[in-house]
C-alpha positions in Angstrom: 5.7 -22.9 -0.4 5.6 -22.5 -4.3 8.4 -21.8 -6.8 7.0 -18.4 -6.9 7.3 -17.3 -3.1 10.7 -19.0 -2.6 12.4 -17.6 -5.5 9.9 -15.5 -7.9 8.6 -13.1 -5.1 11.3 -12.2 -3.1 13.0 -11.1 -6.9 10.0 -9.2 -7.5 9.6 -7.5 -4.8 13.0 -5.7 -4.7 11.4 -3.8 -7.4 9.3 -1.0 -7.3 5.7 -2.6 -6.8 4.4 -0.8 -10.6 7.6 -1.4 -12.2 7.5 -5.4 -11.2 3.6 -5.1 -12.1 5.1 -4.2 -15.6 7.5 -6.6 -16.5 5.5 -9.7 -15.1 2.6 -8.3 -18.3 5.8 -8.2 -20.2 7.4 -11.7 -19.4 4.2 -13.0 -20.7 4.5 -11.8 -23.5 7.7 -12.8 -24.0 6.3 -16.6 -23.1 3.1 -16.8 -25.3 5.5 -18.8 -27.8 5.9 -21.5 -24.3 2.6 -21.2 -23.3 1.8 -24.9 -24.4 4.4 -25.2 -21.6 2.9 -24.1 -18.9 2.1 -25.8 -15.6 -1.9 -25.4 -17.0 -4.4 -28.1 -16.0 -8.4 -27.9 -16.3 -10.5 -26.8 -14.2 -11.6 -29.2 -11.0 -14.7 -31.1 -11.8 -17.9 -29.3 -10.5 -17.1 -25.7 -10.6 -19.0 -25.1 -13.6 -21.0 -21.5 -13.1 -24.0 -19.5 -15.4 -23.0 -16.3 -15.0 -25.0 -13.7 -16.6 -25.5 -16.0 -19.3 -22.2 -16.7 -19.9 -20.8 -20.5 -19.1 -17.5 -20.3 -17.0 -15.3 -23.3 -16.4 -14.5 -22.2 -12.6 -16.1 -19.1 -11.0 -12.4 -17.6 -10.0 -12.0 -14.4 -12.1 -9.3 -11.5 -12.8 -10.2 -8.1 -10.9 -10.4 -5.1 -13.4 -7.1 -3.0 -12.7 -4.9 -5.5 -13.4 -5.4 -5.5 -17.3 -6.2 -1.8 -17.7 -5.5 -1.8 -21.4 -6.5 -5.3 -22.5 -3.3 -7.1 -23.5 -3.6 -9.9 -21.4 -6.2 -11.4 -23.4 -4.6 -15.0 -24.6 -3.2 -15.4 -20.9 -6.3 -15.6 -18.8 -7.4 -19.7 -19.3 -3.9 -20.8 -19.3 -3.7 -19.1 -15.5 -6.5 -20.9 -14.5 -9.2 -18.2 -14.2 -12.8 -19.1 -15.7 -12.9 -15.2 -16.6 -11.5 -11.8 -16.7 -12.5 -8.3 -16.1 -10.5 -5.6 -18.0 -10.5 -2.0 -17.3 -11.3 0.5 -15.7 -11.6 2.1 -19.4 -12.4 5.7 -19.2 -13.6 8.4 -21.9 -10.7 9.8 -22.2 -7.0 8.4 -22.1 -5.0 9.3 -18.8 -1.2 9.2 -17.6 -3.3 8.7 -14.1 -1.5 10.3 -10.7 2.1 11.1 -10.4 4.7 7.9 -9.4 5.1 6.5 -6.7 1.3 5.4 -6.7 1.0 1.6 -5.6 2.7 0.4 -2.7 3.1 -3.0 -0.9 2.0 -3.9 2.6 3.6 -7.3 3.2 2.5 -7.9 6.8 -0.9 -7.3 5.9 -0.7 -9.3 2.5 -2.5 -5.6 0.8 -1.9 -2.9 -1.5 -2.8 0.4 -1.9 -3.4 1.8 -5.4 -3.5 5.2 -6.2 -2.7 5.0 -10.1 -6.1 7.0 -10.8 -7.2 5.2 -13.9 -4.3 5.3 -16.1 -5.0 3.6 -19.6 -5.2 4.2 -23.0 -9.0 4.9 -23.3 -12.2 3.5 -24.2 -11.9 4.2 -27.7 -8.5 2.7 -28.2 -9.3 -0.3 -25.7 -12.2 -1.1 -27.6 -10.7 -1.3 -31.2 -8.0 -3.9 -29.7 -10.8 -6.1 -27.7 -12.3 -6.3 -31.4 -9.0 -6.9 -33.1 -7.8 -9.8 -30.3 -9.6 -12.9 -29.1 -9.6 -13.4 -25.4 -9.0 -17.0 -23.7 -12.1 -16.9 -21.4 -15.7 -14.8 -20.9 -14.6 -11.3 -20.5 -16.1 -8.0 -18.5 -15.4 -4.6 -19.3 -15.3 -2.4 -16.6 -15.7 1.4 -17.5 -15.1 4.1 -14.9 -15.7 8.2 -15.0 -12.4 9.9 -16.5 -9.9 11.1 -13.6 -11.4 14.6 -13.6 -12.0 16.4 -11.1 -14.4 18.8 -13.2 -16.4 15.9 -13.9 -19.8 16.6 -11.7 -23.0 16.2 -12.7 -24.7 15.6 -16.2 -20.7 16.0 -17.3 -20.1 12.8 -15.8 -22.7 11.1 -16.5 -22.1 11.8 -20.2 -18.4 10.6 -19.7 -19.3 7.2 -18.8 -22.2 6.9 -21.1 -19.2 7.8 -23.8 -17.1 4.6 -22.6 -20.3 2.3 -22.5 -20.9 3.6 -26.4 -17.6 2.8 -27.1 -17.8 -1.1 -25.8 -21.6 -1.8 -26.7 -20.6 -3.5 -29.9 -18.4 -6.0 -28.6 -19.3 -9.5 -27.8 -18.6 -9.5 -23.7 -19.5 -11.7 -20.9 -21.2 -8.3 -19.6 -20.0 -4.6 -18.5 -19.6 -3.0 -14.8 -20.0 0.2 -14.5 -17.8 1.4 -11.9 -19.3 3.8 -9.3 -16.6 3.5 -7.1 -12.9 4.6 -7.3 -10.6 5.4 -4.5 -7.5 6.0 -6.3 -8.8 9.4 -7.8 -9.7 12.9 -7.4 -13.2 12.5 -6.5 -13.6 9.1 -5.2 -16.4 7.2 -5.2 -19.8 8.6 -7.1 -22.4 8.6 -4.9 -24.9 10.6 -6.2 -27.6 8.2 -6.6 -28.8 11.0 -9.1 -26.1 10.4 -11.5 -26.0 6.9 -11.1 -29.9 6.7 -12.2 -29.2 8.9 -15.4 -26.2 6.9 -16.3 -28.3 3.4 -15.5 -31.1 4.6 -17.8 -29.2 5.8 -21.2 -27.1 2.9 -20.7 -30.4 0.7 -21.1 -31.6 3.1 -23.7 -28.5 2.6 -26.0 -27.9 -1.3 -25.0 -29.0 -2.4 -28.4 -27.3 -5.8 -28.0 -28.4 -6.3 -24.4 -25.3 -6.6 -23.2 -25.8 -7.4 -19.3 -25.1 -4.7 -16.7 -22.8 -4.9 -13.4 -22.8 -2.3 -11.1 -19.5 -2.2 -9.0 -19.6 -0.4 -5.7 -17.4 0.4 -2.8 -17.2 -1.7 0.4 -17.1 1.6 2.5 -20.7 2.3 1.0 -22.6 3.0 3.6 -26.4 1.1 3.9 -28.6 3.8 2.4 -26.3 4.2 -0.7 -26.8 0.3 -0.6 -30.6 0.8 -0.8 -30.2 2.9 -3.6 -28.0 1.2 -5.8 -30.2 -1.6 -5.4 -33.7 0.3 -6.1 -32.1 1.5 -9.3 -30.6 -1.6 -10.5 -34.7 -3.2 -10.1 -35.5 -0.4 -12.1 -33.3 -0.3 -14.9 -33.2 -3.9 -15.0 -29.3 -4.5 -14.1 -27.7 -8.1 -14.1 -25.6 -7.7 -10.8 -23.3 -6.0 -8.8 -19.7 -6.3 -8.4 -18.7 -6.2 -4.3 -16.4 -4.9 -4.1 -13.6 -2.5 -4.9 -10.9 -1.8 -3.0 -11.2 0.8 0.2 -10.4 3.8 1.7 -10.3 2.2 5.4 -7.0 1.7 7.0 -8.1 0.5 10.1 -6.6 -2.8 12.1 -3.5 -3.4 9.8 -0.1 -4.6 10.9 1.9 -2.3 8.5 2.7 0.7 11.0 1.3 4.0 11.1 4.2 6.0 10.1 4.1 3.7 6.9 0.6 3.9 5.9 0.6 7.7 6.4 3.9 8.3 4.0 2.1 6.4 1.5 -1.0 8.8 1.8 -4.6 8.2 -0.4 -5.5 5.0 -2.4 -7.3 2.0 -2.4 -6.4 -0.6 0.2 -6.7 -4.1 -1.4 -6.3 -7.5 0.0 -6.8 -9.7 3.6 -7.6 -6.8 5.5 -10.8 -5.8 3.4 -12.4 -9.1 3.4 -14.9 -8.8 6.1 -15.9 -5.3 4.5 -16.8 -6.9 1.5 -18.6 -9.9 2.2 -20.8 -8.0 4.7 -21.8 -6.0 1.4 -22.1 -9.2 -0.4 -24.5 -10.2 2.2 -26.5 -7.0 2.1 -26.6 -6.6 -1.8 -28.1 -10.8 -1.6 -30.8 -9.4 0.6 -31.4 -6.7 -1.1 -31.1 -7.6 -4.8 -33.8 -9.3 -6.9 -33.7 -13.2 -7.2 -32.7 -13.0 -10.9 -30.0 -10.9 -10.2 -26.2 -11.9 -9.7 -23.5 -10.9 -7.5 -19.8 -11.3 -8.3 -17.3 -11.0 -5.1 -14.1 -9.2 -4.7 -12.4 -8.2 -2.0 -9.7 -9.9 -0.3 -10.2 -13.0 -1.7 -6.2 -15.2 -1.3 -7.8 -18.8 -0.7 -10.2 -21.6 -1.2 -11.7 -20.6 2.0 -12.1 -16.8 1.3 -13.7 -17.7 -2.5 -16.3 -20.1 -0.5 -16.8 -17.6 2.4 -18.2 -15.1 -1.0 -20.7 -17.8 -2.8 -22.0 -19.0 0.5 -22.7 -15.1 1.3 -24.3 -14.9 -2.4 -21.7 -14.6 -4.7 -21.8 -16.6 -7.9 -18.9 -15.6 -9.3 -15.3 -14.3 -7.1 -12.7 -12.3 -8.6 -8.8 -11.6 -6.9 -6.1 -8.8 -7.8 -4.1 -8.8 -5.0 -3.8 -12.6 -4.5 -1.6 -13.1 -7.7 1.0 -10.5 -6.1 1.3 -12.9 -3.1 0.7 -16.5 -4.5 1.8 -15.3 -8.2 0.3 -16.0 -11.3 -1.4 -19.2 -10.9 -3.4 -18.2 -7.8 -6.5 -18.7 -9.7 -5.7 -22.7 -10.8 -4.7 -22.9 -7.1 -7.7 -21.2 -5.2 -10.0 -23.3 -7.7 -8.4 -26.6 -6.2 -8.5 -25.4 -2.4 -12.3 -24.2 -3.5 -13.4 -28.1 -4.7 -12.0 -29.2 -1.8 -13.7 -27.0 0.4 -17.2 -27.8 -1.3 -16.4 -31.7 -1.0 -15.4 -31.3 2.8 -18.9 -29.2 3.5 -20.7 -31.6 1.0 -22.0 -28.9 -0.8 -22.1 -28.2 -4.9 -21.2 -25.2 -6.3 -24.8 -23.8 -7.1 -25.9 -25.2 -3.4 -23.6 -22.9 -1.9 -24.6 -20.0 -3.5 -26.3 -17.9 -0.9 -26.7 -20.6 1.9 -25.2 -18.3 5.0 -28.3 -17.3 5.8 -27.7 -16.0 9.4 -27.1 -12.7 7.7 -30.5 -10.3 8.5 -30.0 -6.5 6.7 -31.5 -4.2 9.1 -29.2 -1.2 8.5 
């Protein structure tokens, strides 16, 4: 076992799970003057990925949610990810739900997040990814405001207010978040709304900035069909499967815990297989040209290849660097060129070559 589980982890986890979320973004900080330091080494030979246009060194990327506020921007190579997703941003700036709001579930090696899109706002977020240079190829996730009054053309207009505010800036690409279980209103599935939103973001995208769409893995199969129809229309990049879930069946943690802890997103091992069946059904359902980044319990090598052979080019983790710690990414990168080399498979071979999935639903 690492430095990090024998001696790091056990530390951290005596704290509350948001308050030791805190001061790791904070001992960074502290370090940046060390960072030459650090335990860094480049990224294994052959994991080179195109994604959306935008040249990774490894495919292994940070989950939106864990840099909320886009702070964490000189950190990301040095950790060993090839890129970084910040956000959710929303329209507005929010506190997000009352504390206690994410919780651990060691047995299962999850979380569940109910923070309901706290952060500082698009506006602000956006002047400091202008003022700051970030490490690797960044996204920019934006999200609808934690509103429950927010229906309708009202938040469509919200998110379309976020994308306005980002649209200048020089990004790997944007996701536009459809899917959040750690607010009021959960996931937006109004295929309605997600059409108007889709269309004035490509009316407004002067820069041709390329479009994610990131959905839930407890979308059911029609929703599926729909996303994908309007992404062919309005000529998205990708999708981003998945987010974190609403599900709570077949974990270890007992029942009386996961009740007390009540709503939220469940992260980590246990919603792997929801996710990569929707990475399978977006590949056969998405156009050729289009891309798919994985996320979803995602702690290994194995679980990374598991994604790109399903059709993922690109994999991101959250929960993994709360179990394996900060340099989960250098690590999964290894244990994923050693997986490729022991199935004799390259990187871009892999992509897509489980074929024994057939969407029927």
């Amino acid at each position: 076992m690492s430095v990090y589980q024998n001696f790091f982890r056990p530390i951290l986890f005596q704290l509350d799970p948001e308050l030791a979320h805190d001061s790791v973004h904070k001992l960074l900080h502290v370090m940046r003057p060390l960072q030459g330091l650090w335990p860094h080494s480049p990224s294994p030979a052959g994991l080179t990925v195109n994604l959306a246009g935008s040249i990774l060194a490894n495919p292994v990327g940070l989950a939106a949610g864990f840099d909320k506020n886009a702070r964490l921007l000189p950190y990301f190579q040095a950790l060993g990810f090839g890129y970084a997703e910040v956000g959710s941003l929303t329209a507005r700036p929010s506190g997000g739900n009352p504390k206690p709001r994410l919780f651990r579930l060691p047995a299962d090696q999850a979380l569940i997040n109910y923070m309901g899109l706290n952060g500082d706002g698009a506006k602000v977020v956006a002047k400091r990814l202008t003022l700051e240079h970030s490490s690797v190829p960044l996204g920019i996730n934006i999200a609808r405001t934690n509103d429950s009054s927010l229906h309708g053309q009202a938040a469509v207009d919200d998110i379309v207010f976020s994308f306005r505010a980002v649209k200048e800036i020089k990004a790997a690409y944007v996701a536009i978040n459809v899917s959040c279980p750690n607010t009021a209103e959960g996931r937006l599935e109004s295929t309605r709304e997600l059409d108007e939103i889709l269309n004035q973001v490509a009316e407004i995208n002067t820069n041709k900035l390329p479009i994610f769409v990131k959905i839930s893995p407890d979308s059911p199969a029609d929703f599926l069909k729909a996303v994908a129809a309007s992404g062919t229309k309005y000529g998205v990049t990708g999708y981003v499967c998945g987010n974190t879930s609403t599900s709570r069946s077949s974990l270890k943690t007992s029942p009386a815990r996961v009740a007390k802890i009540g709503p939220g997103g469940l992260s980590g091992s246990p919603i792997k297989q929801l996710a990569l069946k929707q990475c399978q059904m977006l590949f056969e359902l998405k156009e050729p040209s289009q891309q798919i980044i994985g996320c979803g319990g995602i702690a290994n090598g194995k679980d990374a290849l598991d994604f790109i052979k399903a059709g993922a080019s690109a994999v991101q983790i959250y929960t993994a660097l709360v179990y394996r710690g900060p340099f989960a990414a250098r690590d999964i990168n290894i244990e994923l060129q050693q997986c490729l080399q022991q199935e004799g498979l390259t990187l871009s071979q892999a992509v897509g070559s489980s074929r024994n999935f057939s969407f029927t639903g």
